[in-house]
Structures are given as structure tokens and as C-alpha cells.
C-alpha positions in Angstrom: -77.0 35.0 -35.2 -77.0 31.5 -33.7 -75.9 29.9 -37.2 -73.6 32.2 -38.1 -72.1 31.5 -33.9 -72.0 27.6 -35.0 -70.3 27.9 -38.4 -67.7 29.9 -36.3 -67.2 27.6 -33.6 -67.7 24.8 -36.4 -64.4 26.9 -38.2 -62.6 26.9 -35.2 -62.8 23.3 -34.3 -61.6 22.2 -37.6 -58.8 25.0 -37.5 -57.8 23.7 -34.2 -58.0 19.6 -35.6 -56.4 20.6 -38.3 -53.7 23.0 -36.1 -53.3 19.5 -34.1 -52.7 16.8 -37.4 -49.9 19.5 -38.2 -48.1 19.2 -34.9 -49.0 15.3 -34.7 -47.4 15.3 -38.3 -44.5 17.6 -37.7 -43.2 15.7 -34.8 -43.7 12.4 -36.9 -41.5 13.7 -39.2 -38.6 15.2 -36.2 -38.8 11.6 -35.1 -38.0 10.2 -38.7 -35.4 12.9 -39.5 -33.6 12.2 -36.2 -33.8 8.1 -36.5 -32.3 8.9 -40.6 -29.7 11.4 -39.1 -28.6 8.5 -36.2 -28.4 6.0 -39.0 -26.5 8.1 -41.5 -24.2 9.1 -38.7 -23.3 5.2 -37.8 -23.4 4.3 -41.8 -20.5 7.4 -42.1 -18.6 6.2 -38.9 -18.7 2.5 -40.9 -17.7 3.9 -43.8 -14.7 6.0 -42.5 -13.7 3.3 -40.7 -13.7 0.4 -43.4 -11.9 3.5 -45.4 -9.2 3.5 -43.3 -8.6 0.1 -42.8 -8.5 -0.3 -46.9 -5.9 2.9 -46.9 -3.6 1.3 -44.9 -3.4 -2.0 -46.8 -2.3 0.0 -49.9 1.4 -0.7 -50.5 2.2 3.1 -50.7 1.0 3.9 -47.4 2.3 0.9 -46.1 5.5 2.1 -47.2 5.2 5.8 -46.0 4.2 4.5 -42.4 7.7 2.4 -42.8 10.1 5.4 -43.6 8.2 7.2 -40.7 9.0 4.2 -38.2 12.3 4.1 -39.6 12.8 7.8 -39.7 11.8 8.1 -36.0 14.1 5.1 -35.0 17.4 7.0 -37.0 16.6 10.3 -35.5 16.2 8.5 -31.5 19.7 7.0 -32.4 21.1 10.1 -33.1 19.9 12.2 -30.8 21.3 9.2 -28.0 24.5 9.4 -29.6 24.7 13.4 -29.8 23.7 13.2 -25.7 26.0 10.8 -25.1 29.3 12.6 -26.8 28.1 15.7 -25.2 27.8 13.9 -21.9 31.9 12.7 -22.6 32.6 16.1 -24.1 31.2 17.6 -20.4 32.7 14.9 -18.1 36.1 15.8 -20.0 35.8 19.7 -19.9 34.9 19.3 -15.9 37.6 16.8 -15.3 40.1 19.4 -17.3 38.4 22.4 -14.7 39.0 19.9 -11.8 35.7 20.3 -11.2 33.9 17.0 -10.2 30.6 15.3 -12.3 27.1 14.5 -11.2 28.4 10.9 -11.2 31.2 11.5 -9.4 28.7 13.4 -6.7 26.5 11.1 -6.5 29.4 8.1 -5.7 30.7 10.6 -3.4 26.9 11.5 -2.0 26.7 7.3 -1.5 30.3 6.6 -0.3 29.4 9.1 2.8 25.7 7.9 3.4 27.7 4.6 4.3 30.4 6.1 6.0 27.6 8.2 8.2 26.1 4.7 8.6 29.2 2.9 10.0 29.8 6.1 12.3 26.0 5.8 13.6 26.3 2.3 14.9 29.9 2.8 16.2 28.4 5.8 18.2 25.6 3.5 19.2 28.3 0.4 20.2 30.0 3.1 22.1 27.0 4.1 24.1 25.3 0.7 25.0 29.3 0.1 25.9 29.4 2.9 28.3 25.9 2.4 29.6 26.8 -1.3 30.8 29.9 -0.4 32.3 28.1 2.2 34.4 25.9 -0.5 36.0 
């Protein structure tokens, strides 16, 4: 009974040696999978990268990205002259109501700011006035 009680304890200890190499070997290869994966990742960024670099430089694209720009400048334009004739249009339909613009408010708004001002430091003249003539 004792050598059949070795060979099994002689079984198990190369079960669990070779149980261990596995894992040992396993996480060799996780390491090498994940230093490949990190690599091909950076390789792919290069590669995108130089990819669109050389995509711009072709004269077609070049071209396309031009009509955009120019596109995008023709439509500001417009849409600044479209603002401004329907900021005329309004000033003339209000003016036609007698009704007064934001401008105009707002040059009214600062024409009594300075007004309210001037009436301040009169008021104050007046009271330092009065004050020294009381004493």
C-alpha cells in the first residue's frame, strides 16, 4: 500500500508541476499578446496618421477642402447681408409704425444716463451750497 501511496503522491506532484509550467506559460504568453496588441495599436495610430497626411496632399482633396472653405465663406456673406436687409427692412417698418428701434433705445437709454448724471451733481452743488450757507 505504501508504493502504490508514493506513485500517487509521485502523480500528484508532477500534475501540480505540470498544473504550474501551464500557468507560468499562459501568463508568458498574456504578457506577449498584450506587448503585440500595444505595438499593433501604435503601428495602426502611425499608419492612420501618415494616411491622412498623404490624403490631404492629393490635389482632389485639396480641392474639395477649397470649395468647402469657399462655400462656407459665400454662405457667412450671405447670411450677413440677408441680416443686415432685414435689420433695414425692420428699422423701416418700425420707423413707418412710429415706433422707436433698439438703437434708437439704446441712444435714448445713454442720452438719460448722462442727463441723470448732470442732475446728480447739480443736486449735490446744490446741497454742499445750502450746507455752507447754513454755517
Amino acid at each position: 500500500m505504501t508504493a502504490a501511496s508514493q506513485f500517487l503522491d509521485q502523480s500528484m506532484d508532477k500534475m501540480q508541476s505540470a498544473w504550474k509550467s501551464v500557468e507560468e506559460e499562459v501568463q508568458k504568453v498574456q504578457k506577449q499578446i498584450e506587448v503585440t496588441g500595444t505595438s499593433l495599436n501604435q503601428r495602426a495610430e502611425k499608419q492612420i496618421k501618415q494616411f491622412q497626411k498623404d490624403f490631404r496632399t492629393y490635389p482632389g482633396v485639396q480641392r474639395a477642402e477649397s470649395l468647402g472653405e469657399d462655400l462656407k465663406k459665400e454662405v457667412e456673406t450671405r447670411l450677413t447681408w440677408v441680416s443686415e436687409q432685414m435689420d433695414s427692412s425692420l428699422v423701416s417698418v418700425l420707423g413707418g409704425l412710429q415706433i422707436a428701434s433698439r438703437t434708437e433705445i439704446d441712444k435714448l437709454d445713454r442720452k438719460l444716463n448722462r442727463i441723470n448724471r448732470r442732475l446728480k451733481a447739480l443736486d449735490k452743488a446744490i446741497s454742499e451750497k445750502a450746507q455752507t450757507e447754513k454755517s
